[in-house]
C-alpha positions, 0 to 999 in steps of 0.5 A, a space after each residue: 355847337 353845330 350851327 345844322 342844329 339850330 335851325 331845327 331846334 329853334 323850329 320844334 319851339 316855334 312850333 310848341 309855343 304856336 301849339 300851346 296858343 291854339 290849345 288854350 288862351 287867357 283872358 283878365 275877367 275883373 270888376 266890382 261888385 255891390 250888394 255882395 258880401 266879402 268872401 262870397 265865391 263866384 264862379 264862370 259857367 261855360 254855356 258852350 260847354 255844357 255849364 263846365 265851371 272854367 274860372 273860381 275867383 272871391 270877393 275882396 273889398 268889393 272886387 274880384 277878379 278871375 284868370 280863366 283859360 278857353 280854347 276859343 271865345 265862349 259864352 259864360 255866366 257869372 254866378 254867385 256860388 252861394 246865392 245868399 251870399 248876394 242880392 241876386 234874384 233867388 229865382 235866378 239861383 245866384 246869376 249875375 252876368 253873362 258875357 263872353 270870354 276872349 282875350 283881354 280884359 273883360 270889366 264886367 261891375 255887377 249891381 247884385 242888388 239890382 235884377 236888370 243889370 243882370 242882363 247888361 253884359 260886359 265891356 272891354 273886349 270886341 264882342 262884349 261891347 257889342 253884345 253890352 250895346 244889343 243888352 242895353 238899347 232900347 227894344 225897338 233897337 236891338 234887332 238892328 244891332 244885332 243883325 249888325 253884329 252877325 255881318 260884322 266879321 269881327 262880332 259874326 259869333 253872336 250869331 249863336 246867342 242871336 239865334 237862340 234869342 229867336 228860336 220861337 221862330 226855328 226857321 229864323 233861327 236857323 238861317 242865322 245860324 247859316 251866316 256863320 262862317 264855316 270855320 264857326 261852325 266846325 268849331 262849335 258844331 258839338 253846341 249848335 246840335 245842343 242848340 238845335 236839340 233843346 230848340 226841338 224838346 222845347 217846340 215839343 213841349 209848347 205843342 203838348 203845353 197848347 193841347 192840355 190847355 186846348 183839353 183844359 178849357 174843354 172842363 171850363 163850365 164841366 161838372 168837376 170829376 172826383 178823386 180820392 187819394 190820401 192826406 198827411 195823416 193817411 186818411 183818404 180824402 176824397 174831392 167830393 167830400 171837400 165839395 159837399 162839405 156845406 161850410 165850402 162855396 168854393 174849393 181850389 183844386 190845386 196840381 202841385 210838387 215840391 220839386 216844382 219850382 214855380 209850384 213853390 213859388 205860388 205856396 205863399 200867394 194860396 196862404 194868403 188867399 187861404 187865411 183872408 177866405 176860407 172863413 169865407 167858404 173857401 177850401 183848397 185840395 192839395 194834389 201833390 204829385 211827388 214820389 216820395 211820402 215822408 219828405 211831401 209830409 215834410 214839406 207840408 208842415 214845415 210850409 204851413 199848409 193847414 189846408 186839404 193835402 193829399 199824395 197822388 202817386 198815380 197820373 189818374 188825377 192828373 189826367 182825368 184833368 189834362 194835366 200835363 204840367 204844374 203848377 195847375 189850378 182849377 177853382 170848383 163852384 161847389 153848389 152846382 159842381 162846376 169848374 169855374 177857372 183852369 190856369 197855372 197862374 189864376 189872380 186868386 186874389 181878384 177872383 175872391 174878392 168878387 166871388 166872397 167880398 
């Protein structure tokens, strides 16, 4: 064999094996998991990549274990693909953990059954330990470690999860997002405008959230403005028919849909003030602003809601009332017309026992 072509050959390998390294890398992702059941399938969200599922992996005897690839360090969520299959949070849709992936191996012991170790992280791994000891110091400690994390070369791109943890406050943010290295931010550019895209939707809607509650409490004391729309049985019930009723001291008007997660969550809270007072003269008026008739009837029924319900396809309700977003509840007084109480989340329960003891 020709010895002038050993030198090149051995070259172009060199040269694939240092390309496949900076195409992808791996990393051991392995822990234990309690209050999961066996054969419970999870899976890795990468959050820098559009929530992209980049590792499946399933629960054998309380462990598990997953083998991802990554082009570079990311940020992903654990996830119970099946949240019933686990104690996790419903509301959490199945969450778990959130940590980094790096090469390594990442231990990562999930408590299912325990809401706060969901935001412990990982251990193992450079950032992972720096990120576990931010998650689990005590409150009035974690500004300092993180700022330690961003000037430490080897952890600087927590930067992108520090930023986002203040982004109430975009000038900070965006200053920490300056100490990254340039580097940094060329290979995460395309997530950094994700970032400062949803920073910016989200500033938005705090500004139109602030002016419908400015505009709400101006019907605080207001005489309530009537509406007429129809209910489950396609009669239309008008709000002023529900006020004169003399069996009614009180009527909740409630802006809902069942596609509204917090919306949903309130139906058992306004059952329970339901049954203990509407003996007592309470009455509730369902707005619900959902599209589509045959599943809100549905809903209703298979949700045990005996009050007044009625369909709203048009804004008109909602802004005669400055609605802009649900849930939203207001309480009418119905001897004088007034509204008492505007607010997503009123303690109904407190309000009752003072107003029908």
């Amino acid at each position: 064999m020709n010895n002038n072509h050993i030198i090149p050959i051995l070259s172009v390998l060199a040269i694939s094996l240092v390309g496949c390294k900076s195409q992808s890398e791996y990393c051991t992702v392995k822990g234990s998991i309690q209050g999961a059941k066996d054969g419970a399938e999870l899976e890795l969200q990468d959050e820098w990549n559009k929530f992209k599922v980049v590792a499946k992996a399933t629960v054998e005897n309380g462990t598990f274990e997953f083998h991802p690839r990554f082009k570079s360090p990311t940020h992903v969520y654990l996830y119970a693909k099946d949240p019933e299959d686990v104690n996790a949070n419903p509301l959490d849709g199945g969450q778990l953990k959130d940590f980094f992936l790096e090469p390594g191996t990442i231990i990562v012991d999930v408590h299912a059954d325990d809401e706060a170790d969901m935001y412990t992280g990982a251990i193992g791994t450079v950032l992972n330990d720096a990120y576990h000891r931010i998650r689990t110091a005590e409150d009035d400690a974690k500004e300092a470690l993180w700022e330690e994390a961003v000037r430490d070369g080897r952890t600087s791109l927590l930067a992108l999860e520090y930023a986002d943890e203040v982004s109430g406050d975009l000038t900070r943010a965006s200053e920490i997002l300056s100490r990254l290295s340039p580097d940094q931010a060329k290979d995460y550019k395309k997530y950094i405008a994700t970032m400062k895209n949803n920073w910016a939707r989200r500033a938005k809607k705090d500004e139109r959230r602030k002016n419908a509650a400015e505009e709400g409490m101006k019907l605080l004391h207001q005489h309530y403005i009537d509406m007429e729309y129809p209910d489950v049985d396609d009669n239309r019930v008008s709000l002023s028919s529900i006020v004169a009723n003399p069996a009614n001291r009180y009527v909740i008007l409630d802006f809902w849909a069942t596609w509204c997660g917090p919306c949903v969550q309130s139906i058992p809270m306004l059952k329970d003030v339901y049954d203990h007072y509407h003996d007592k003269g309470l009455e509730i008026y369902s707005v619900s602003q959902d599209s589509k008739t045959k599943e809100w009837k549905t809903f209703v029924a298979e949700n045990g809601m005996t009050w007044v319900n009625v369909l709203c396809k048009d804004l008109k309700a909602a802004r005669d009332y400055g609605v802009e977003f649900i849930p939203a509840v207001f309480l009418i007084d119905c001897r004088t017309g007034e509204i008492l109480v505007n607010d997503a989340h009123p303690d109904l329960d407190a309000i009752f026992s003072e107003l029908l003891p």
